[in-house]
MIDO-366863 format. One record per atom (N, C-alpha, C, O): x, y, z; residue in three letters. Coordinates in steps of 0.2 Angstrom, whole numbers, plus 5000, padded with zeros to 4 digits. Layout:
BEGIN
XYZAla
...
END
This chain:
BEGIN
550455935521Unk
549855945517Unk
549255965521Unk
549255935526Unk
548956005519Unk
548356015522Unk
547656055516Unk
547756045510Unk
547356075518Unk
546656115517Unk
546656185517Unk
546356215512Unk
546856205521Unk
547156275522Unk
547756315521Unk
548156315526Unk
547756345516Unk
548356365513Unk
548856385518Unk
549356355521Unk
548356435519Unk
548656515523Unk
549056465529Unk
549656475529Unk
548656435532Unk
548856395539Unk
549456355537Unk
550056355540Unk
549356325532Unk
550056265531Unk
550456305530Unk
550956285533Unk
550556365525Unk
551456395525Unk
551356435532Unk
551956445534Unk
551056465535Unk
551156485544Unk
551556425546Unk
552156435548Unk
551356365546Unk
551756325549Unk
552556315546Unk
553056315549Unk
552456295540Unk
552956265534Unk
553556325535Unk
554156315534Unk
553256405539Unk
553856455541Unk
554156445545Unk
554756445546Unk
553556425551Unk
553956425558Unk
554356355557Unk
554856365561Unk
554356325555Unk
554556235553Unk
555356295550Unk
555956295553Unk
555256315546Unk
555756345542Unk
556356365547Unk
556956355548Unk
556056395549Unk
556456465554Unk
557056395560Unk
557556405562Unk
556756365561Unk
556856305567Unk
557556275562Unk
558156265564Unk
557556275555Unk
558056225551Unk
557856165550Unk
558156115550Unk
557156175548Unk
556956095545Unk
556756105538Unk
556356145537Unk
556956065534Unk
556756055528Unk
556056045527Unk
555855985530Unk
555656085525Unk
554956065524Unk
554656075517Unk
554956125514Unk
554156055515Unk
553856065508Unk
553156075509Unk
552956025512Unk
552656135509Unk
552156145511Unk
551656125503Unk
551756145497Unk
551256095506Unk
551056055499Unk
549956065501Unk
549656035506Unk
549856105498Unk
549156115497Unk
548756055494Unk
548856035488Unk
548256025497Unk
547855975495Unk
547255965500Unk
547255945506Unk
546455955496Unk
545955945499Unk
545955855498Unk
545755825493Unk
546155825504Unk
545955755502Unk
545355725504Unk
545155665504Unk
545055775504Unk
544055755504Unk
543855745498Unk
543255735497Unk
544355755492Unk
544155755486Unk
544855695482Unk
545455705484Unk
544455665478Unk
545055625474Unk
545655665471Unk
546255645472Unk
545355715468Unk
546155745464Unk
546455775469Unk
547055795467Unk
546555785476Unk
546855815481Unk
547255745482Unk
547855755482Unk
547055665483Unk
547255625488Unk
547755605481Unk
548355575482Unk
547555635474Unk
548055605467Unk
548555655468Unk
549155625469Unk
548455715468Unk
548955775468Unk
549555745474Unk
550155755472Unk
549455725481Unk
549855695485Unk
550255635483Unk
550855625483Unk
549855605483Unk
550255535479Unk
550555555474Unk
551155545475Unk
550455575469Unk
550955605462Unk
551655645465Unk
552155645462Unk
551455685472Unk
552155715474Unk
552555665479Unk
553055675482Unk
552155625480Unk
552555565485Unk
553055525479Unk
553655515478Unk
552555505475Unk
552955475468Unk
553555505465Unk
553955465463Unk
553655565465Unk
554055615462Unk
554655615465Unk
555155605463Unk
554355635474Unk
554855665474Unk
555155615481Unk
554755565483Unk
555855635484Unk
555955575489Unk
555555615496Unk
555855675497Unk
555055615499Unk
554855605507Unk
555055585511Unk
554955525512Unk
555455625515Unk
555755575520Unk
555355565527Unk
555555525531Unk
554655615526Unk
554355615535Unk
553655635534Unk
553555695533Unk
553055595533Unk
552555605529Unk
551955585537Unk
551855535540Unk
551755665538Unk
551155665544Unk
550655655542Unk
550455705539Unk
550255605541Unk
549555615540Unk
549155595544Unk
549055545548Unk
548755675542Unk
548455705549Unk
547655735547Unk
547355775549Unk
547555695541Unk
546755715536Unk
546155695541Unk
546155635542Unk
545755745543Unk
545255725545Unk
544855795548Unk
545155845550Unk
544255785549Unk
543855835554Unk
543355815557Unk
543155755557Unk
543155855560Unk
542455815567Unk
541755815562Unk
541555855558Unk
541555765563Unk
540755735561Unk
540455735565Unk
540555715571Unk
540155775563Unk
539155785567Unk
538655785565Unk
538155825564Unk
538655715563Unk
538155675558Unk
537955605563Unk
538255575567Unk
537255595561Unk
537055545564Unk
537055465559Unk
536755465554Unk
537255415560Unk
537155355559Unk
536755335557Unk
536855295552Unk
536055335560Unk
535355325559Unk
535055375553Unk
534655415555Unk
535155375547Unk
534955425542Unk
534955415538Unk
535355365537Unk
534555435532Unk
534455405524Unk
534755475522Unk
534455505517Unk
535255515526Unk
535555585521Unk
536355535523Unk
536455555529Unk
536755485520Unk
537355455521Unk
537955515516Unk
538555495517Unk
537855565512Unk
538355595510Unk
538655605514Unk
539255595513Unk
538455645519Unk
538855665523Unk
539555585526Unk
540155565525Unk
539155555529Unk
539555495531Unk
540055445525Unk
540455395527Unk
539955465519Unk
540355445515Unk
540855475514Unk
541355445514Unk
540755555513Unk
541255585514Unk
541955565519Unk
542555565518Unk
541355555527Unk
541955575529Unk
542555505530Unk
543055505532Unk
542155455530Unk
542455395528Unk
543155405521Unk
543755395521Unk
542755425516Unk
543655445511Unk
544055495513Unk
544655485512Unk
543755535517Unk
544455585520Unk
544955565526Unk
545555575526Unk
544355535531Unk
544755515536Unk
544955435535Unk
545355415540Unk
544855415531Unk
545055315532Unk
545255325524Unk
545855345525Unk
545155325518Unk
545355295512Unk
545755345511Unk
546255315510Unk
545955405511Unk
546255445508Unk
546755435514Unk
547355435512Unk
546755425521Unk
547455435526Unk
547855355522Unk
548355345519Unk
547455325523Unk
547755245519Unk
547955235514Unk
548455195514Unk
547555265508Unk
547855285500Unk
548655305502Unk
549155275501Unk
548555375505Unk
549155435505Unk
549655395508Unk
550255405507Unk
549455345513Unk
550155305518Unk
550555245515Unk
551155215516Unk
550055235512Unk
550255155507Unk
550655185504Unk
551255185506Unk
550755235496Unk
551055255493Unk
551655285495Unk
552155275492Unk
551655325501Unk
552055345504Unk
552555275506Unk
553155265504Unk
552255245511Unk
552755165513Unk
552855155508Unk
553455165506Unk
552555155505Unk
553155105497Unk
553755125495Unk
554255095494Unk
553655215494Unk
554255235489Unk
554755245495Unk
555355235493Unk
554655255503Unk
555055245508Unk
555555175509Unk
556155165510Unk
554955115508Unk
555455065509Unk
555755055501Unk
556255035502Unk
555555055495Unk
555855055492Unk
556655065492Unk
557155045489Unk
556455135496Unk
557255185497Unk
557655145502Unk
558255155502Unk
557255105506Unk
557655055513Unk
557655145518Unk
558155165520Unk
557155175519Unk
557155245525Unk
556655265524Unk
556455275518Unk
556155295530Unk
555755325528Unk
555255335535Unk
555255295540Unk
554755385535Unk
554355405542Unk
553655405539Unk
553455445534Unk
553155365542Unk
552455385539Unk
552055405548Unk
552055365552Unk
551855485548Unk
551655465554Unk
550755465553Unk
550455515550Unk
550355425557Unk
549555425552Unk
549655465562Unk
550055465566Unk
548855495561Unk
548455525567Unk
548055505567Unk
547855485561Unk
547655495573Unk
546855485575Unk
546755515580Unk
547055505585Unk
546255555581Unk
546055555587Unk
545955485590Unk
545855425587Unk
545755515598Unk
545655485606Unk
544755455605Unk
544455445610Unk
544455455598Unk
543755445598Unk
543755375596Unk
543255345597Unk
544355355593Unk
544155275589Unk
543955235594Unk
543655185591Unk
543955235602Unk
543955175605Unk
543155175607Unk
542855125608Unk
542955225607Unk
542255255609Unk
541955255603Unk
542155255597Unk
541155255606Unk
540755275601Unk
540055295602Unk
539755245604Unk
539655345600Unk
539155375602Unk
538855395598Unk
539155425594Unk
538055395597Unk
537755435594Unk
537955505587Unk
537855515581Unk
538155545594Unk
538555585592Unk
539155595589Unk
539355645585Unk
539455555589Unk
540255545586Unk
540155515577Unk
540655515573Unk
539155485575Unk
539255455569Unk
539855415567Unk
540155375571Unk
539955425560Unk
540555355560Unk
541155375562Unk
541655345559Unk
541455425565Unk
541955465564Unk
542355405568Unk
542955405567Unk
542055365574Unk
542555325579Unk
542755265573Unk
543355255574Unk
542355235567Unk
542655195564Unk
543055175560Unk
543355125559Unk
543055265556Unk
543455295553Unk
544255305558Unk
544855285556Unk
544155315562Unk
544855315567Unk
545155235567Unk
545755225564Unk
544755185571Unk
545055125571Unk
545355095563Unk
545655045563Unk
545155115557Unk
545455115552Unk
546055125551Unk
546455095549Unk
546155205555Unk
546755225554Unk
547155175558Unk
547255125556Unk
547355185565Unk
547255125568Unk
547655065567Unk
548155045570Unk
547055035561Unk
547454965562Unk
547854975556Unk
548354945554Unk
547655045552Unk
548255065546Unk
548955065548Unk
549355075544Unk
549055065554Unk
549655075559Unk
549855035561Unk
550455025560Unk
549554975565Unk
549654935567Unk
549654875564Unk
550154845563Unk
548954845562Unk
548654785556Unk
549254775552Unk
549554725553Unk
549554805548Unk
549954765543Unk
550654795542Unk
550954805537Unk
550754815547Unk
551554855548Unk
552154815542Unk
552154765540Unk
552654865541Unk
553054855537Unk
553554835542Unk
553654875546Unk
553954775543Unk
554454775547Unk
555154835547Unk
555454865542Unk
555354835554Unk
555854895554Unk
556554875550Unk
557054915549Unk
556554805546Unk
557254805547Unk
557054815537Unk
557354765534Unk
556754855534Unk
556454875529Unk
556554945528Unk
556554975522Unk
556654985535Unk
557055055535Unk
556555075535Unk
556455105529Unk
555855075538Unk
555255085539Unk
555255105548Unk
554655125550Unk
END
């Protein structure tokens, strides 16, 4: 899934051409109907290997009474990778099989001015990985 069409079936080819089953799935999950449209195809259908890799760089400052920006990016990079992983784990262990892989950058551990909330948003993802893991003997 991604944001950019164009880019996601470039990959979803080359992904193709190698012999991997892939389903290129268009969704903005900076917005609610993008993070529903994925969870409804996670519902649907079986997922067997689910990257989530939602996020972008923040160059917004902390110290500010303009917070949209930092609300945003708070739902894209932390409530929407967690929405999309939870749903995802479920219908995987349900099955007893399944792959959720979340990304973070290398910012979570750091934090600076410059970075605004984007390091916080990382260690979310983070402890989304670690914090309440499904045991492997779950087929997780």
């Amino acid at each position: 899934m991604a944001r950019n069409e164009a880019r996601l079936e470039s990959v979803a080819a080359e992904l193709s051409s190698r012999g991997v089953d892939v389903v290129a799935l268009s969704a903005d999950l900076s917005q609610a109907e993008g993070v529903a449209k994925v969870c409804s195809y996670i519902d649907e259908e079986q997922v067997e290997i689910l990257v989530n890799n939602a996020g972008k760089g923040l160059h917004h400052p902390l110290a500010t009474t303009d917070t949209a920006p930092l609300r945003e990016a708070i739902d894209l990079m932390a409530t929407a990778v967690v929405e999309v992983g939870a749903v995802a784990a479920a219908a995987m262990k349900a099955r007893g099989h399944g792959v959720v892989v979340n990304t973070a950058s290398v910012s979570g551990p750091f934090y600076g001015p410059v970075l605004g909330d984007q390091s916080p948003c990382e260690n979310v993802v983070a402890g989304a990985r670690t914090g309440n893991a499904t045991p492997r003997s779950s087929g997780l």
